[in-house]
N, C-alpha and C positions, 0 to 999 in steps of 0.2 A: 504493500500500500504506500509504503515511504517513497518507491521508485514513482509509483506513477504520479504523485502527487506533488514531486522533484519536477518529476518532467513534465507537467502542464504548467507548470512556476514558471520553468526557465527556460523553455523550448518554443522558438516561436514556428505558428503552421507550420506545418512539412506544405501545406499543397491550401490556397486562398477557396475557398466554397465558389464564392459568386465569380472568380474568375475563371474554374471550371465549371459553371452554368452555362456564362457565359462562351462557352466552347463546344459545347454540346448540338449535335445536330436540330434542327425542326424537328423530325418525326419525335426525336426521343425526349425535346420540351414538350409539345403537346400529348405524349403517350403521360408521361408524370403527371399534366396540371391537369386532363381531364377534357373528354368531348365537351362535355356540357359548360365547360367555362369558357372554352372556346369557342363555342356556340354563342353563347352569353353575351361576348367580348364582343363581336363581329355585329352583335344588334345591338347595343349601346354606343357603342365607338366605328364606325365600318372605314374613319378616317385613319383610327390610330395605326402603326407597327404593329401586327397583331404578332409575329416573332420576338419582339423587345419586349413586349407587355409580357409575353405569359415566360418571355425569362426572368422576368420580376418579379411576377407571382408565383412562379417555381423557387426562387430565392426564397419568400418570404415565406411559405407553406413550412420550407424545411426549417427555418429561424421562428418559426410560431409554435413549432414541435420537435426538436431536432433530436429527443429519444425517443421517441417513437420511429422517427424516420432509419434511427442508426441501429434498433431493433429488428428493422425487419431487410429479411434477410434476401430478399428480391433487390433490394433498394440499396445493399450496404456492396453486392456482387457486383449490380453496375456501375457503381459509383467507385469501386475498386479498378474496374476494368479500364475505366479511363484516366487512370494512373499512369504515370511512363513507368517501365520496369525499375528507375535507379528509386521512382518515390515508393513503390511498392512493399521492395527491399528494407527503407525506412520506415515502413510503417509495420513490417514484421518486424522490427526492431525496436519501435518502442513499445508495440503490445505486446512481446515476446511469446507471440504465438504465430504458425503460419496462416496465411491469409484465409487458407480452406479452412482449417478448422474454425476460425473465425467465424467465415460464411454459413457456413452450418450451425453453427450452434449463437447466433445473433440474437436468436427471442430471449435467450437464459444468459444475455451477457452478462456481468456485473458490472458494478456502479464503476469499481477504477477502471477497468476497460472502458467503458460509454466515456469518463474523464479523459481518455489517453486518446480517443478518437473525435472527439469533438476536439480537445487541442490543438488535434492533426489539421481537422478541416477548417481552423480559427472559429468555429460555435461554442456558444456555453449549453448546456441541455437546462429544462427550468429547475424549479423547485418542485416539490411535490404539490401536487391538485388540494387547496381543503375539501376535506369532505366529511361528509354529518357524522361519522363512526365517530373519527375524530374528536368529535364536538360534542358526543351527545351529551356529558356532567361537567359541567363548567361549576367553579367557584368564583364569585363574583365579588368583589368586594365593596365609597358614594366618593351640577343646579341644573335644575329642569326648570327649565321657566315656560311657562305658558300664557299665552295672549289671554287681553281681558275676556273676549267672546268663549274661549276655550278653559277658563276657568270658572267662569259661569256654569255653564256647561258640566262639568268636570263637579261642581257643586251639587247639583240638579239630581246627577244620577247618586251622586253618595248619599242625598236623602233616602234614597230609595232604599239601598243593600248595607248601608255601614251597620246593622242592627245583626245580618246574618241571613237576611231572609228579602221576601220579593223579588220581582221580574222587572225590567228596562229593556226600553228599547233607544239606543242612542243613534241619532241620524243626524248627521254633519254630511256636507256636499265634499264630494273631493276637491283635495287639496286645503280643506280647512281646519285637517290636524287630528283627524279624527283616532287616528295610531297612537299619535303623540300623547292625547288628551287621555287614553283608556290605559296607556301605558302608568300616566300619572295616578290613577284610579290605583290601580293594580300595585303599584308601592307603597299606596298607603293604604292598603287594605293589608296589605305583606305585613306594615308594621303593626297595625294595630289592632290584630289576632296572630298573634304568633303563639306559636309557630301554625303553618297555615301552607294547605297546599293552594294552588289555584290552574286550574283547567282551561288554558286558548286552544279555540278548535277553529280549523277553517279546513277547504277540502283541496286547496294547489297547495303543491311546494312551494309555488313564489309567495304565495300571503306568508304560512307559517314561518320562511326563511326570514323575512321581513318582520316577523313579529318577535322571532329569536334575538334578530339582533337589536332591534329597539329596544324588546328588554334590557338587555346586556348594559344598552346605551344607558339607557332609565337607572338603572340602580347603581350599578358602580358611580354614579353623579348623586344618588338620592339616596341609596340604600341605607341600613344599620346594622345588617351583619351580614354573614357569609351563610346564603341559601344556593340550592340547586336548581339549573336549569335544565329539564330534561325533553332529548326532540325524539318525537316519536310521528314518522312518516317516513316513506321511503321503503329501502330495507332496514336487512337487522333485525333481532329479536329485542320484544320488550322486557324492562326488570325494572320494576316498580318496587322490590325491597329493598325495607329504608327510608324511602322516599317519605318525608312526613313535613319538609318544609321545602318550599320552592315552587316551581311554575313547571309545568308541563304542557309542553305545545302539540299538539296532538291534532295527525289526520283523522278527519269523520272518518274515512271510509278505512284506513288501519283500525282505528279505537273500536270501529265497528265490529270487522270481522273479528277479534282479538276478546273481546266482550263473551260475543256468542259462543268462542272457544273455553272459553277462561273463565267461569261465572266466576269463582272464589276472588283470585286476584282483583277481578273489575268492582267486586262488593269491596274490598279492603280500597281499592283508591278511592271507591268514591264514600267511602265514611270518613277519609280522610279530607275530602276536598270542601272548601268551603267557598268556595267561588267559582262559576263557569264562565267564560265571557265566548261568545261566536260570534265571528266574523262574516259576513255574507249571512246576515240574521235569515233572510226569508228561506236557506235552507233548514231551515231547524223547524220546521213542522213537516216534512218531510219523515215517514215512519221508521224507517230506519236509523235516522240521522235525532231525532226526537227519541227514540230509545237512547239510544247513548246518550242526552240530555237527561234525562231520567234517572237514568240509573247513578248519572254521577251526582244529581242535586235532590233525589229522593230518600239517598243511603245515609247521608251523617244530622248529624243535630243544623248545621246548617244549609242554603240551599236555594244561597242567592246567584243572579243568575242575569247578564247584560247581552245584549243582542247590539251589532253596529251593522250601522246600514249607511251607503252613499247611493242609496235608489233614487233616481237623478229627481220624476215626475212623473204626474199618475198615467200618464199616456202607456209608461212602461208596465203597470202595474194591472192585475186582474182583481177585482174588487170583490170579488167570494175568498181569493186567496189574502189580499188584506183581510179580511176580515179575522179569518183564520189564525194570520200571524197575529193581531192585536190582542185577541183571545188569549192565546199561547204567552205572550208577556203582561196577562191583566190589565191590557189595556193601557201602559204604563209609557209612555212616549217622550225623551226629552229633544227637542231640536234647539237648533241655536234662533233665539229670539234676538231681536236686534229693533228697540225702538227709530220709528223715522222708516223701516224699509219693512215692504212687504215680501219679504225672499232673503235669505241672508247668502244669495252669491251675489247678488248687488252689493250688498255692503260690505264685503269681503273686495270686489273687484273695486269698489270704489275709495276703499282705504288701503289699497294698493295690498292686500295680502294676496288676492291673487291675479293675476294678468287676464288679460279678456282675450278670449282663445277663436281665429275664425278654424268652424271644421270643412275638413275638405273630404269628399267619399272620391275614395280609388278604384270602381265598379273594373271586376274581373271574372269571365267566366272563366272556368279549365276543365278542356276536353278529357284530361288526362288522368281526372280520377269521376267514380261515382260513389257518394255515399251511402251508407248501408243502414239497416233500421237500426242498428248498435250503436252508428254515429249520432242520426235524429233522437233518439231513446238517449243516450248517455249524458253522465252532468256536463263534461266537457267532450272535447274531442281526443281522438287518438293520437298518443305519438306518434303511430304508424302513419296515420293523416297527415299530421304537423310534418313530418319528414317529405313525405311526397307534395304536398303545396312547395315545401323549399326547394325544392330541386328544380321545378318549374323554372326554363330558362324564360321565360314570355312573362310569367310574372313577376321575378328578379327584374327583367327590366325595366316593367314599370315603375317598382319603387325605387330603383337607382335614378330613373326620370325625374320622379317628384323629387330627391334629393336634390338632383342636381339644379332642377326648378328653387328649392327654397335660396340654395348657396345663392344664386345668381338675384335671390328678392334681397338676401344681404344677409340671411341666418349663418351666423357662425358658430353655433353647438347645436348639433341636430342628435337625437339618440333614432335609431333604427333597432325596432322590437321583433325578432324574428321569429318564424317557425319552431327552427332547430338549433341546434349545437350548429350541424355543419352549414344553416344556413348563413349563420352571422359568420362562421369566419367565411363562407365563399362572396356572401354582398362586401366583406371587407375587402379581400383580395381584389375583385374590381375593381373596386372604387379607388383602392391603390394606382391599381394599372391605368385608369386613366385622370390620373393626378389630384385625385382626392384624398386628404388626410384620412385613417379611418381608424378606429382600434377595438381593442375585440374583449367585452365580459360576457363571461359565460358562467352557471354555477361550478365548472369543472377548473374552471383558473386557478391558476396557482395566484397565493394570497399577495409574493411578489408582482408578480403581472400585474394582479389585478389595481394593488397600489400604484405603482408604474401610470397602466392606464386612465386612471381616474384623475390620478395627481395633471396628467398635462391635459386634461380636457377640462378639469378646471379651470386651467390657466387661462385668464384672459389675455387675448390676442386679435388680430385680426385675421391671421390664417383659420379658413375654416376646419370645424369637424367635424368626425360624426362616430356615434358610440354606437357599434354594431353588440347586440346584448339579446342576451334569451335564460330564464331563468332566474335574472338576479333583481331585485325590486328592496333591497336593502336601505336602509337609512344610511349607509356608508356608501349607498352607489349616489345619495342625491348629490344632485348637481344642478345649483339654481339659475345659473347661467344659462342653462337650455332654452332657447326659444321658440326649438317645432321639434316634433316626433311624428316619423313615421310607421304605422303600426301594420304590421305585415302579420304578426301572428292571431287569427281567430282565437276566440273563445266566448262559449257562453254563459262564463260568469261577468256581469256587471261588476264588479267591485275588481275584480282584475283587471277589467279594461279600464276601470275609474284608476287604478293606480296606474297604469301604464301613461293614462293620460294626465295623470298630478304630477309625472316628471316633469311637463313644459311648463305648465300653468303658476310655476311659485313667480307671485308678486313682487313687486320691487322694496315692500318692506323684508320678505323672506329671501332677497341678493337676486331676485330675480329681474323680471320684467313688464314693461306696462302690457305688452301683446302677447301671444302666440302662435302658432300653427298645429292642427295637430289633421295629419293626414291616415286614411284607413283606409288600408287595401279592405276592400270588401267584394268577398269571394261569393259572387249572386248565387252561386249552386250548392251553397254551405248552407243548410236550414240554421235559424239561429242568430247569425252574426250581425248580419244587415239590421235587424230588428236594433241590435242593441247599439251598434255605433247611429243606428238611425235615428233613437230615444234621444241621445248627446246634441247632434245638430240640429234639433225643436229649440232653437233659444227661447221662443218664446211662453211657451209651456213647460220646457223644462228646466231652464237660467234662467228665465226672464230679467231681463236688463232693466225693464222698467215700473218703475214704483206705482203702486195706485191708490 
């Protein structure tokens, strides 16, 4: 380990990467970048060097991932082969193994080898990906400050549950803090039962991920001792022994199945819990998702229990299913009241907390998939879906279009919402290739990168940007500088598309801005979607701008 670690110190490349890309035939750049980004490339750009571009984007694919690349062992043969013999030689020499065996055995390299050869080719390989294993028992150790309207608010529902008992319903419009405000709830309920479990459900990763780490944010600034934070979605097995103070973030439909397996455990958490809070409230009268309500706030002495909603206007809403949900919380409602305005996103837009957003619909049909009754029937959609919409070179198109539309109205921090994993890094590598900044969060980033990326998309400048992202909706990804978003990925939670779309909207008192943009590919053959980005652009019934 001493040798290889010597010689990535003091060895500089045996052989420069991008100057053997750049050497590399046509066939054998577009065999590595991919039909389909070539395809891509040529309807976006039909001016550019499509040769040059996708030597670029062959550079930066490998500098985006560069263990992975030097893993695989298709990848590591031809990129040896265009070695001259004398650097070849050199490079059995500082792995101190022959190159075959190398080749072969690439998946199971080890970490100083992958060192000794990313040296070679002048790459770093990254750090490790965070991921929720990782993460799932955090010790936390403490100012949360809240707007006048938000501690109102924040007041309103603590009448309600600070005794142990009752139902709320709290609806704030997106962007008006509504995380923020439930977070501050939530630590002082922490301190003032203790010791004290407390239960956040929502049914995506991006809400729960988002709500993990706000906690995290929330207490270590507010806290008074060291409780546990435990994430339960995903994989992984659950272990709830022990657990008697702290927060658990918990998928409906894990907590769900998990319940029905588990009575004993699921009775012991929830005699332990004494607070629920759901996110995306109107799933909670839903039977299966209302069991697991139940069970957790029926089992202990207490059995209070907070609903948040940013359901935009009643156009979106069925008025037997209100009915249903009001029931379900006793009727017990607090909204932001705001004397002087009839709407409190007027009064929000008007003291500058949030930006006045025009929406733009990106109507798309694609021949290329049909949806099935699993898709129409399910809460959201498929990853399998989600994947196949990103691949779509016709529809990449269009939202690199509208990108390139805002750049040229004068937007300089654009976030781009994708599909998939690999859809945000291939709209990046584009938008690279034809000379647009881009950078890449994803939930699988390493916690470096993903610092890296954030930090210089803050940064104010005039060079534009644009944050290709899927996955992460973090209180550490905000960035109030944004002033449009393009929303390419479907779904038919409301409340996830209301955060996807609270990233452009923070107002010039939250560092942001007087306006925004927010653009939606809206896939006409997707049952679902159209409805919900269509609820948004009702200003008038659903923002209403104007007072009466």
């Amino acid at each position: 380990m001493f040798k290889f670690l010597t010689a990535k110190i003091v060895m500089k490349p045996g052989v420069d990467l991008y100057s053997l890309v750049d050497s590399l035939d046509t066939e054998s750049v577009y065999h590595w970048v991919g039909s389909d980004i070539v395809e891509s490339l040529n309807g976006i750009a039909p001016g550019v060097d499509q040769v040059a571009a996708c030597r670029h984007i062959f550079a930066r694919m490998i500098n985006e991932s560069p263990e992975d690349y030097l893993k695989n062992s298709d990848f590591l043969t031809f990129l040896v082969s265009k070695l001259s013999s004398d650097k070849q030689k050199e490079l059995e020499r500082r792995i101190g193994m022959s190159l075959t065996l190398l080749n072969e055995g690439s998946s199971q390299i080890s970490q100083d080898s992958l060192q000794v050869l990313s040296g070679f080719f002048g790459i770093e390989p990254p750090s490790e990906p965070l991921t929720t294993a990782a993460l799932a028992t955090q010790s936390l150790g403490a100012q949360y400050s809240l707007f006048d309207h938000q501690r109102r608010a924040a007041q309103q529902v603590w009448r309600h549950i600070y005794r142990g008992s009752s139902r709320v319903l709290l609806h704030m419009p997106t962007g008006a803090g509504k995380t923020r405000t439930a977070m501050h709830i939530i630590v002082r309920y922490l301190i003032e039962h203790e010791p004290c479990v407390i239960v956040w459900l929502a049914s995506s990763a991006e809400l729960l991920e988002q709500a993990a780490d706000a906690f995290e944010q929330a207490w270590c600034q507010m806290g008074n001792r060291e409780v546990l934070v435990k994430r339960a979605w995903g994989g992984g097995d659950l272990d709830f022994e022990g657990f008697e103070d702290g927060v658990l973030i918990g998928g409906l439909q894990k907590l769900s199945a998990y319940f029905e397996r588990h009575p004993i455990p699921a009775f012991r958490i929830g005699r332990r819990t004494k607070l629920v809070v759901i996110d995306e409230a109107h799933q909670a009268i839903a039977p299966t998702y209302s069991s697991v309500i139940e069970q957790l706030t029926e089992t202990g002495a207490d059995n209070a229990l907070i609903g948040l909603s940013a359901t935009p206007g009643r156009t979106w809403n069925d008025i037997s299913e209100d009915s249903r949900l009001s029931d379900f919380f006793d009727g017990n409602k607090v909204t932001l009241s705001i004397p002087g305005y009839s709407d409190p996103v007027s009064f929000l837009i008007d003291n500058g907390y949030l930006a006045k957003p025009e929406f733009r619909a990106l109507e798309f049909q694609s021949e290329s998939f049909e949806t099935s009754s699993k898709e129409r029937k399910g809460i959201d959609y498929s990853n399998e879906l989600l994947e196949q919409l990103g691949d779509d070179p016709s529809r990449n198109a269009l939202a690199i279009r509208e990108i390139q539309c805002l750049i040229s109205e004068g937007h300089k921090r654009i976030i781009f919402f994708s599909a998939s994993v690999a859809n945000a890094k291939k709209v990046a590598l584009l938008l690279d290739a034809i000379g647009v900044d881009s950078g890449i969060v994803t939930g699988g980033s390493s916690s470096s990168q993903r610092t890296r990326t954030i930090r210089k998309f803050r940064r104010r400048t005039n060079v534009p940007m644009v944050m290709c992202n899927y996955g992460v909706l973090t209180t550490g990804f905000d960035a109030p500088e944004t002033s449009a978003a393009v929303i390419a990925r479907p779904t038919k939670s409301l409340v996830l598309y209301s955060q996807m779309v609270g990233r452009a909207t923070r107002g010039v008192k939250a560092g942001g801005n007087e306006t925004c943009t927010i653009s939606t590919v809206v896939d006409t053959n997707l049952p679902g979607f159209g409805d919900i980005a269509e609820a948004f652009m009702n200003w008038e019934d659903v923002w209403g701008t104007e007072n009466e």
